[in-house]
N, C-alpha and C positions, 0 to 999 in steps of 0.2 A: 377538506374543502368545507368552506362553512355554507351553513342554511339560509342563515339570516345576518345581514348588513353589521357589519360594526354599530352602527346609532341604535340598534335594538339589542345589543347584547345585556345591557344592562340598564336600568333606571335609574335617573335620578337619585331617587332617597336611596337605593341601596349603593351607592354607589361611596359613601362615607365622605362625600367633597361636601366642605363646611360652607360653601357658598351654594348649592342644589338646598342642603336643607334651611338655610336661612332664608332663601328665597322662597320655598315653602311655606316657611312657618308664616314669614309675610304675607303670603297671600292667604296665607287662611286665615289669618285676624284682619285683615280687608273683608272679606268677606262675611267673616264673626258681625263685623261692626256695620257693615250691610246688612244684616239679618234681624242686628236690634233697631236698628233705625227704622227698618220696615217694620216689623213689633209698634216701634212710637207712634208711627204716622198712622196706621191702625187704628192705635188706641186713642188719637185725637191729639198727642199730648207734642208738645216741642222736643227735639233733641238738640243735643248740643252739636255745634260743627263739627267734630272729629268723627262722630256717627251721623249726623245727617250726609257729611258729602260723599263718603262711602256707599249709602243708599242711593243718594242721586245719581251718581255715575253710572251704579248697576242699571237704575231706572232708566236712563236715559240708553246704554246700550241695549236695554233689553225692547225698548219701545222703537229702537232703529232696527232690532231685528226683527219686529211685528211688522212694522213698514215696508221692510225688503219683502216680505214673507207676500205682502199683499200685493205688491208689486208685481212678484213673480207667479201669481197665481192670477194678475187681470183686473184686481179691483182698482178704480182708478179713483175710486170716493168721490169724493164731492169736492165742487170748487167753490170758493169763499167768493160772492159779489156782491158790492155795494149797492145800499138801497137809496136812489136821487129823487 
């Protein structure tokens, strides 16, 4: 009898399927190019589009998970009104 589920016997990378580790490798040079972008925008300087929109995307998920976060903790912030 087994312990644990077939989906946990094995991992991805160990598992030697050419497509687990390409998929890998993929996202970690997303993420590489994520990490310089955020480096650029730091340092004040421009990056090029293949590193800025890798930043942006993360940026952009990481600021809807702040949101949710606040969400779920009560803050409701502030509401934006025009001034007539």
């Amino acid at each position: 009898m087994r312990s644990r589920p077939p989906l946990f016997d094995r991992s991805a990378i160990s598992s030697g399927s050419p497509i687990y580790r390409a998929t890998l490798a993929l996202q970690g040079i997303f993420y590489l190019l994520a990490a310089i972008g955020a480096l650029l925008a730091l340092a004040g300087r421009g990056a090029p589009s293949f590193v800025a929109l890798p930043f942006y995307f993360c940026l952009l998920a990481a600021a809807a998970a702040a949101a949710i976060v606040r969400l779920l903790r009560g803050d409701a912030g502030q509401v934006w009104t025009t001034v007539r």
